[in-house]
Structure formats: structure tokens, C-alpha cells
C-alpha positions in Angstrom: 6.5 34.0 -5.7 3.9 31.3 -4.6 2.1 31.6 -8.4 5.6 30.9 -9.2 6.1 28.1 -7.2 2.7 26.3 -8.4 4.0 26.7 -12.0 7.4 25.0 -11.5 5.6 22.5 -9.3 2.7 21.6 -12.0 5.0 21.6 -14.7 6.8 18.7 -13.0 3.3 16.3 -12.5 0.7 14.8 -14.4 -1.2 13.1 -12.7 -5.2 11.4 -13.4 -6.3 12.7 -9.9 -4.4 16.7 -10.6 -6.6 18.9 -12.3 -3.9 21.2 -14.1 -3.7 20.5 -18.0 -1.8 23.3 -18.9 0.5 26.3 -17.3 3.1 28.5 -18.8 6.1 30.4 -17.6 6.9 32.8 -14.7 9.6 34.5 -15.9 9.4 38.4 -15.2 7.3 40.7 -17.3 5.7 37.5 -18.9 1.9 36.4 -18.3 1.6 33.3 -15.8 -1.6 31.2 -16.9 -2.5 28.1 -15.4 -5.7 26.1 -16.5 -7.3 23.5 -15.3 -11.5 22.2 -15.5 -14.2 23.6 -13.9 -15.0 21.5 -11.0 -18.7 21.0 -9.3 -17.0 21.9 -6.0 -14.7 21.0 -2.9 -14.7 18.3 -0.4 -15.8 21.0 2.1 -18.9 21.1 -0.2 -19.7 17.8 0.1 -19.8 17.3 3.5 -21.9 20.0 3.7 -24.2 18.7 1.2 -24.4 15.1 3.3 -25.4 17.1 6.5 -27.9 19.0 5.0 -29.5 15.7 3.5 -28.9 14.1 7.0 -30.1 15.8 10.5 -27.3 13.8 12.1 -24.3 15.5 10.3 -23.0 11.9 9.0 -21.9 11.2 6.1 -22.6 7.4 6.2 -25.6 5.0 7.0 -27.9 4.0 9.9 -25.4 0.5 9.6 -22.6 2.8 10.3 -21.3 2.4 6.9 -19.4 5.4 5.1 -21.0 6.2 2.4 -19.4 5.0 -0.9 -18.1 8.1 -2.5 -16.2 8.6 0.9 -13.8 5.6 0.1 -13.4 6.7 -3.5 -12.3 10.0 -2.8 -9.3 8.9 -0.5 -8.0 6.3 -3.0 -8.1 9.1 -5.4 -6.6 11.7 -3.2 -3.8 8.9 -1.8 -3.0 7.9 -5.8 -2.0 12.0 -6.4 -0.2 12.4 -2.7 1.9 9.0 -3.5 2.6 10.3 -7.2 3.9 14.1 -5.9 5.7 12.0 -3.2 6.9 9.6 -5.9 8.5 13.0 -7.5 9.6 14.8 -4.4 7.2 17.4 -4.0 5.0 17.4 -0.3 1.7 19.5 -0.8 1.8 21.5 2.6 -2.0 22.4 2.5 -3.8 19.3 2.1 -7.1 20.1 3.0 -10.9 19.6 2.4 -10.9 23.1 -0.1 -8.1 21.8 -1.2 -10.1 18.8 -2.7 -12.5 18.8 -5.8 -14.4 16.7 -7.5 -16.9 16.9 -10.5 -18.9 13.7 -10.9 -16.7 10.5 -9.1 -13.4 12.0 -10.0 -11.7 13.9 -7.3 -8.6 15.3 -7.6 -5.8 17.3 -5.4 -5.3 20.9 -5.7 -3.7 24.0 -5.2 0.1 23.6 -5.5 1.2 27.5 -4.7 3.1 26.3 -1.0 4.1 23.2 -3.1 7.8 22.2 -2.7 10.8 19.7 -3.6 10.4 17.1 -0.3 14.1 16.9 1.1 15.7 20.3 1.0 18.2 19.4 3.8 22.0 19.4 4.1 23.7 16.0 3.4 24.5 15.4 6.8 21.7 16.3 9.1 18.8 14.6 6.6 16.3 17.4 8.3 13.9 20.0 6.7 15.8 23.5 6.6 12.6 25.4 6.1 11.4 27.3 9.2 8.6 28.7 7.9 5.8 26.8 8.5 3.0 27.3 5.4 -0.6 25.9 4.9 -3.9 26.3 7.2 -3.2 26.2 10.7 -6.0 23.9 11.7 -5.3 21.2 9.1 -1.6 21.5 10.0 0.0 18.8 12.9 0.2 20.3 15.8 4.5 20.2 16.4 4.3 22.9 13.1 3.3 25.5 16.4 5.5 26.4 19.5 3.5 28.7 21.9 5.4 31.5 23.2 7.6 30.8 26.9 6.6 34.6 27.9 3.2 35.7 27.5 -0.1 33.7 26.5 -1.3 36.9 25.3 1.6 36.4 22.9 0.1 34.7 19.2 1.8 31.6 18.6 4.5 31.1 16.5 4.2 29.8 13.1 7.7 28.0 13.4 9.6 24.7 13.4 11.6 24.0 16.9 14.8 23.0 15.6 14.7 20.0 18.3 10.9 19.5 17.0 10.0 15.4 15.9 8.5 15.6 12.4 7.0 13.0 10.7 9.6 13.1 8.3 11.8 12.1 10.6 10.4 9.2 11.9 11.6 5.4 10.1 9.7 3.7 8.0 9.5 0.3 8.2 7.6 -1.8 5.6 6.3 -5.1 6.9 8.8 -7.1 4.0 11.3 -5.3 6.0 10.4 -6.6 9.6 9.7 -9.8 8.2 12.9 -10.1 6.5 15.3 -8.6 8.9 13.9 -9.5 12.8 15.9 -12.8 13.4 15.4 -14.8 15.8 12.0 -15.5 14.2 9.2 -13.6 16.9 6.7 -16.4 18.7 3.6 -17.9 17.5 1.6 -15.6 19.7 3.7 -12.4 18.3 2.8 -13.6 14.6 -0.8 -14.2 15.2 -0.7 -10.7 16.9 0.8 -8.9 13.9 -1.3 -10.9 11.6 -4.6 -9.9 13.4 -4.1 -6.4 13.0 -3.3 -6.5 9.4 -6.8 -8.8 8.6 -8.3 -5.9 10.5 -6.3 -3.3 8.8 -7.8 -4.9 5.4 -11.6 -5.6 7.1 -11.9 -1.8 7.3 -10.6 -1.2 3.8 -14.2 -2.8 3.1 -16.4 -2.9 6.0 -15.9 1.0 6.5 -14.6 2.1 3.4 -15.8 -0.1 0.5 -13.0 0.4 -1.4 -10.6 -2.6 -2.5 -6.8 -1.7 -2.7 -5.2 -2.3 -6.2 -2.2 -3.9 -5.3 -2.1 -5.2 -2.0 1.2 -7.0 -1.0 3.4 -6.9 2.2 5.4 -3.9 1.0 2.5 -1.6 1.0 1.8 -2.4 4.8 4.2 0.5 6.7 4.9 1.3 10.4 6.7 4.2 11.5 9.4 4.0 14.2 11.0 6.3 16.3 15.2 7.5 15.2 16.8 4.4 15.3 16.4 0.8 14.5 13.1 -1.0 14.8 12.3 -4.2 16.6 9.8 -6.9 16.9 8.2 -7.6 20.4 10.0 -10.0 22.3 8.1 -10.9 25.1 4.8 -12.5 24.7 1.7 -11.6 26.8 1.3 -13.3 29.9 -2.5 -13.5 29.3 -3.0 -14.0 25.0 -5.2 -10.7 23.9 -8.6 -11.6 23.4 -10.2 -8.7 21.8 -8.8 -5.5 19.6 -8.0 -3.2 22.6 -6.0 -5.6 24.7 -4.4 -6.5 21.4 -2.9 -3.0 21.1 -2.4 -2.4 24.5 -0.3 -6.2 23.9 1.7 -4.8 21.1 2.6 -0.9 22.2 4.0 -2.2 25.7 6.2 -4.5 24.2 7.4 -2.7 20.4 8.1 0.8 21.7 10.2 1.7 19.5 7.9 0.2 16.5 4.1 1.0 16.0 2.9 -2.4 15.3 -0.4 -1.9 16.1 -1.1 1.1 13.5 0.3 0.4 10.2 -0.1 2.5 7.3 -1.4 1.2 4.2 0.3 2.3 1.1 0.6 1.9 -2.6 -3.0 3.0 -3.4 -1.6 4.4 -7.1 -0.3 0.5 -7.8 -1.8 -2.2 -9.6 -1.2 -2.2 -13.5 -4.5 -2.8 -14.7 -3.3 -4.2 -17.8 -4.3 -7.5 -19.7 -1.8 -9.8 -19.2 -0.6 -10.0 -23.2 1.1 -6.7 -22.8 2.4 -7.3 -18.9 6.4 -7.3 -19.0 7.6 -11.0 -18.7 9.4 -12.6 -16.8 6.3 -12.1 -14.5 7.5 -11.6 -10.6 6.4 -12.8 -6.9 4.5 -9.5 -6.8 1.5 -10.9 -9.1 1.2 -14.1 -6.8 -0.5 -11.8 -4.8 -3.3 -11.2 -7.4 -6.4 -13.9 -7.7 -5.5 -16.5 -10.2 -9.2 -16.5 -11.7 -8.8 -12.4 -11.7 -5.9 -12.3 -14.1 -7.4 -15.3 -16.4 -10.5 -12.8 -17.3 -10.0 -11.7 -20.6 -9.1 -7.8 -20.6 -12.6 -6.3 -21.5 -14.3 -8.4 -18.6 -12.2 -7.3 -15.8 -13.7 -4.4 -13.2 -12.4 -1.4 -13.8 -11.3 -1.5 -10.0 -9.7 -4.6 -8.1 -12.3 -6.8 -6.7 -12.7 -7.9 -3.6 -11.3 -10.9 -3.9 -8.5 -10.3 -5.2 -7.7 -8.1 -2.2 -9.0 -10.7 -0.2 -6.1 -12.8 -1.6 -4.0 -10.7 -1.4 -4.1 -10.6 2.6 -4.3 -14.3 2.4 -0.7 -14.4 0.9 0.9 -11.9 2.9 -0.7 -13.8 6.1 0.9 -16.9 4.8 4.1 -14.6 5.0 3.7 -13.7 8.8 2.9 -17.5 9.4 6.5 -18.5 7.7 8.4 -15.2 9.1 9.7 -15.1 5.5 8.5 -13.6 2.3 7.8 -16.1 -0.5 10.3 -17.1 -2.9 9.0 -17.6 -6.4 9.1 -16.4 -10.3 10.3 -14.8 -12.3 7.6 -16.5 -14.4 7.6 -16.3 -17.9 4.2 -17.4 -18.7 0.8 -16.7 -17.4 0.3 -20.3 -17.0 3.4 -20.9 -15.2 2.6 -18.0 -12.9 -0.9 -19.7 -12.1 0.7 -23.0 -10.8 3.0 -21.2 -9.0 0.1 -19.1 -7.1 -2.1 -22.5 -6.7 1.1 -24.3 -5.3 1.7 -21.8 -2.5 -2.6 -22.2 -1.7 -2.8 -26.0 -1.5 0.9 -25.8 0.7 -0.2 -23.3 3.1 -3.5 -24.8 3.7 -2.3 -28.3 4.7 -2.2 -29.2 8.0 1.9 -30.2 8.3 2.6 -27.0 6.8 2.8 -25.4 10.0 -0.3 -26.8 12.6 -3.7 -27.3 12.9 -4.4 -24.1 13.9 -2.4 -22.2 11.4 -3.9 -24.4 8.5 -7.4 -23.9 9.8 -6.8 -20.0 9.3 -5.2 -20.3 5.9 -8.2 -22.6 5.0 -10.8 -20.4 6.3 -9.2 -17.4 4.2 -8.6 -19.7 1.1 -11.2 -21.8 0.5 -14.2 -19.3 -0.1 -11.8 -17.6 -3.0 -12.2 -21.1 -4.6 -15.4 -20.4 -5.8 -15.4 -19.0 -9.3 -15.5 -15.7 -11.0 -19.0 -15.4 -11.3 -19.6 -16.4 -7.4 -17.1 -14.6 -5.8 -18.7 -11.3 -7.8 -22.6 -11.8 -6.7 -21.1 -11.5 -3.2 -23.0 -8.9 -1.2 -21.3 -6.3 1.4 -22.5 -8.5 3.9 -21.5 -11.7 2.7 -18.0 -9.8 2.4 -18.0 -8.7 5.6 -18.7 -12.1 7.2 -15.4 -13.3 5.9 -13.0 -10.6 7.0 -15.1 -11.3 10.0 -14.5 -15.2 10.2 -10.9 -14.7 9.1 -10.4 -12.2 12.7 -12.0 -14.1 14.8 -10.0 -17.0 14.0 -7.0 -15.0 14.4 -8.3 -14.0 17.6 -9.0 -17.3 19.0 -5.1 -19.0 18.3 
């Protein structure tokens, strides 16, 4: 049955980051092959390989940095989770066997407890499975009730039917929040929110060094309790001065909303492709990529999104949080009309009557260093990056 269940659920995906290239049928009496490469080992492996190399068991650098492969494997592993996701399919044994690689390519495997995402009755929207499958210690711990009569008594492997899954809980993108909280939330609330997403994107590099492909407001998610979501409506007495009393700020008043942990998403977007075969009209969405990133010619540009074009990225969707409303642009049906566009919103957010002083002075300080050109921005060190992300918070923090 489970050999049965991988080969109807690799049938159904192809993905860069899967390893299977090939599987045939399951019907009785009939051989069930699946293929796929031979890998240099698991994630498992590799973290035992770093502590071997390192006494201390890490897997990163005196600095504190992880190392590089570290943020490579989890954009891999988060394109092939949001492309089964994308199709329906949740893995229910993600875990670090579960995970190979063979060079810098890792990929997601083992699809045998693999199934279709909603099987639920129209009206209740809930999981009917019981049956909890996967490895226990990977697995969240509401998968495991402990027995009300005797701790001798193994615990059970099942679902209360009362029990809060994460597939239960709301999304809530932050397009969403921005575009549906009315009346629009304070300054203070704003420059709260906007704080933890600069920090959300700092880590990306400062801990990760890896730049997402796509970043836009959409892929910034926060998960909510049953029911509607809403925006904090009382500011702090006292304005948070540092990350902890930030949080502290933001769970108190949004307790029905996790403002102060959002999930970043969309880690399989980004096109990638030379803007002559881009669809046209060209939307909003690509005012969010660095002008001087989509002028390079196709066979100059980094395999993987620069820096800076995450960088402004965040800049835009921070201009977003600023206005309490997304931007309203495109389509565009020209590269060149796109770039105006892109420069406009710059040079609008970044002067002074836009908002205030002290809203402009952020925009400015996140703007003006993408100015530089190409060539600049790409000599820029890990440290020189980090500095900005570390300019752009504390100037969040200061307002």
C-alpha cells in the first residue's frame, strides 16, 4: 500500500529539487519500479560531517554565521514543499533522512506516507485521517495524546478530534492585512510591523546568506487563530526600543494575529527569465525587482537573485506598510515603461512631503545605497550587506 501510494504521488510531480525520474505502475501482479540518482547522502549526514570537522558540534562560523550550504539547502527544500503544496500533496515525514543531496543540489524525498492535502468533508474543512504517519520526533507535538489512565500506557499515535492543527489555523498574507484592516493602524503600529519584516529579511542574509527570488508583500504570511484577523489597536504606552520588547509590543495587543512571526513564502518564485520572453503587459509584481537587475542582458545575470534586488524588494513592500496600501501600477507593456514606473515610486517615497521627515529618512536610507550601479552593488561584501539591513533596523527602531 505505501509503495503504492509513492507511485501515485511521484507520478503527479516533477519537480528540480525531487529526485524521482521515473516510476511505473502498481497495479496487482505487475512490478512497481521507481528510479531516481544515486545521491552522496542525507542531511543527517551532513551534520554529522560538520561536527566531526568542528569540536563544537556547529555547523557555522566563529562569527556565528551558518555556514553557506545551510541556506541553500532550505531554499531548495522550501521550492519542492511549496511545489507538492502547489499540487495538494503534504509530505508527512519531512525529515533530515528524508533530505539528500549530491554536490549543492538537495532535494526532498521519500513520498511512501505522501498524500492529496484536503481530504475533508465539504462542510467541516478538517483532516479525516486519524492516523497519524511519519517519525515521531520530527512530528508536532498535537499529532500525540498521552493516555488519561496509565503513564505506563504508550501514547497514542492519534489526532484528538478537538485537536488545533496547523492546517487549521488562517493565513493571513501581509497584502491581505494591509489591504483589508481599515481604519488605517498608527504610525507607531506601522513602524512596528515594518521593523520586524527588515528583520525578517536581515536574517535571510546575515544568518542564512541566501537572497529570496521574489520577494513581495504576498510572500510575507502570519497565521491566525479560527476566525478573523486584526491589526493591533492600541499603541504602546512606552514605544519598543529593542527586538524583545518589540514582540512582547505586538503579541499583547494582536492576539488573535502573529504579527511578530511571519512566515516567508514563495521561495519557488522568481522567473529567472530575460525580459524578451517575459509575458507583457508586465504587472506591479516586477516593480518589486531592482531596475538595474532586470536591464542586465540575460547571460550576465546571477544565476540566483542578488542581494540587492531583495534588498529592494523590502524597500518597496516597506513603502507599502508606510502608505497602509499596496501600490497601484502597470500593467506595463514595455521594459522601459516598467523602469519609470519603478524609479517614480523611488524618488516619491523618498521625499520628505511624501509622508514625514522621519518616514523619508528610512525610505532614503534603504534607497539610496541601491543607487549605486551594477558593478558596485555586486563587490559588496557580507559585511558591507549586513551594515545596511543593520542601518535600515535601527532606523526603524529609533521612529
Amino acid at each position: 500500500m505505501r509503495m503504492a501510494q509513492e507511485v501515485d504521488a511521484v507520478s503527479r510531480m516533477a519537480h528540480a529539487n525531487m529526485p524521482y525520474i521515473h516510476s511505473q505502475g502498481s497495479e496487482a501482479g505487475r512490478p512497481v519500479e521507481i528510479f531516481m540518482p544515486v545521491y552522496e547522502g542525507s542531511l543527517r549526514d551532513r551534520v554529522k560531517q560538520a561536527a566531526r570537522t568542528d569540536p563544537t558540534g556547529t555547523v557555522g562560523d566563529p562569527a556565528g554565521r551558518v555556514a553557506p550550504w545551510v541556506g541553500s539547502m532550505l531554499t531548495q527544500v522550501l521550492a519542492a514543499l511549496e511545489h507538492i503544496h502547489g499540487r495538494d500533496f503534504i509530505h508527512r515525514d519531512i525529515k533530515p533522512n528524508n533530505i539528500l543531496f549530491r554536490g549543492d543540489d538537495w532535494v526532498l524525498s521519500d513520498f511512501g506516507v505522501a498524500k492529496p492535502r484536503l481530504e475533508s468533508s465539504a462542510s467541516s474543512g478538517t483532516i479525516r485521517a486519524d492516523t497519524i504517519m511519519g517519525t515521531e520526533l520530527y512530528a508536532p507535538p498535537e499529532y500525540f495524546t498521552h493516555s488519561p489512565q496509565t503513564a505506563a500506557e504508550p501514547r497514542q499515535r492519534k489526532l484528538p478530534v478537538t485537536a488545533t492543527r496547523d492546517t487549521q489555523q488562517q493565513p493571513t498574507s501581509l497584502y491581505d492585512l494591509i489591504l483589508k484592516t481599515k481604519p488605517k493602524p498608527s504610525s507607531s503600529e506601522r513602524r512596528s510591523l515594518a521593523l520586524v519584516i527588515a528583520t525578517q529579511v536581515r536574517s535571510l542574509h546575515t544568518h542564512f546568506q541566501v537572497s529570496h527570488p521574489a520577494l513581495q508583500t504576498h510572500s510575507f504570511v502570519f497565521l491566525t487563530k479560527a476566525g478573523s484577523a486584526s491589526f493591533p489597536v492600541s499603541a504602546p504606552a512606552t514605544a519598543p526600543n529593542n527586538t524583545t520588547d518589540l514582540i512582547k509590543f505586538i503579541d499583547a495587543a494582536s492576539p488573535e494575529l502573529a504579527l511578530a512571526r511571519p512566515y516567508v513564502l514563495g521561495w519557488g518564485g522568481g522567473t529567472g527569465m530575460p525580459a524578451s520572453v517575459l509575458p507583457v503587459p508586465l504587472t506591479v509584481e516586477d516593480m518589486f525587482q531592482h531596475p538595474e537587475y532586470r536591464a542586465l542582458p540575460a547571460g550576465e545575470k546571477p544565476t540566483e537573485s542578488p542581494w540587492y534586488n531583495q534588498a529592494w524588494a523590502l524597500m518597496m513592500v516597506l513603502s507599502e506598510i508606510a502608505d497602509w496600501w499596496p501600490i497601484v501600477a502597470g500593467p506595463f507593456h514595455s521594459e522601459a515603461e516598467l523602469r519609470e514606473a519603478t524609479l517614480k515610486r523611488m524618488h516619491l517615497v523618498t521625499n520628505d512631503s511624501w509622508k514625514n521627515d522621519n518616514t523619508a529618512k528610512v525610505m532614503q536610507i534603504g534607497f539610496q545605497p541601491l543607487e549605486a550601479s551594477v558593478g558596485v552593488l555586486q563587490q559588496r561584501d557580507h559585511w558591507d550587506i549586513k551594515s545596511y539591513y543593520d542601518r535600515l533596523c535601527h532606523e526603524l527602531a529609533l521612529l
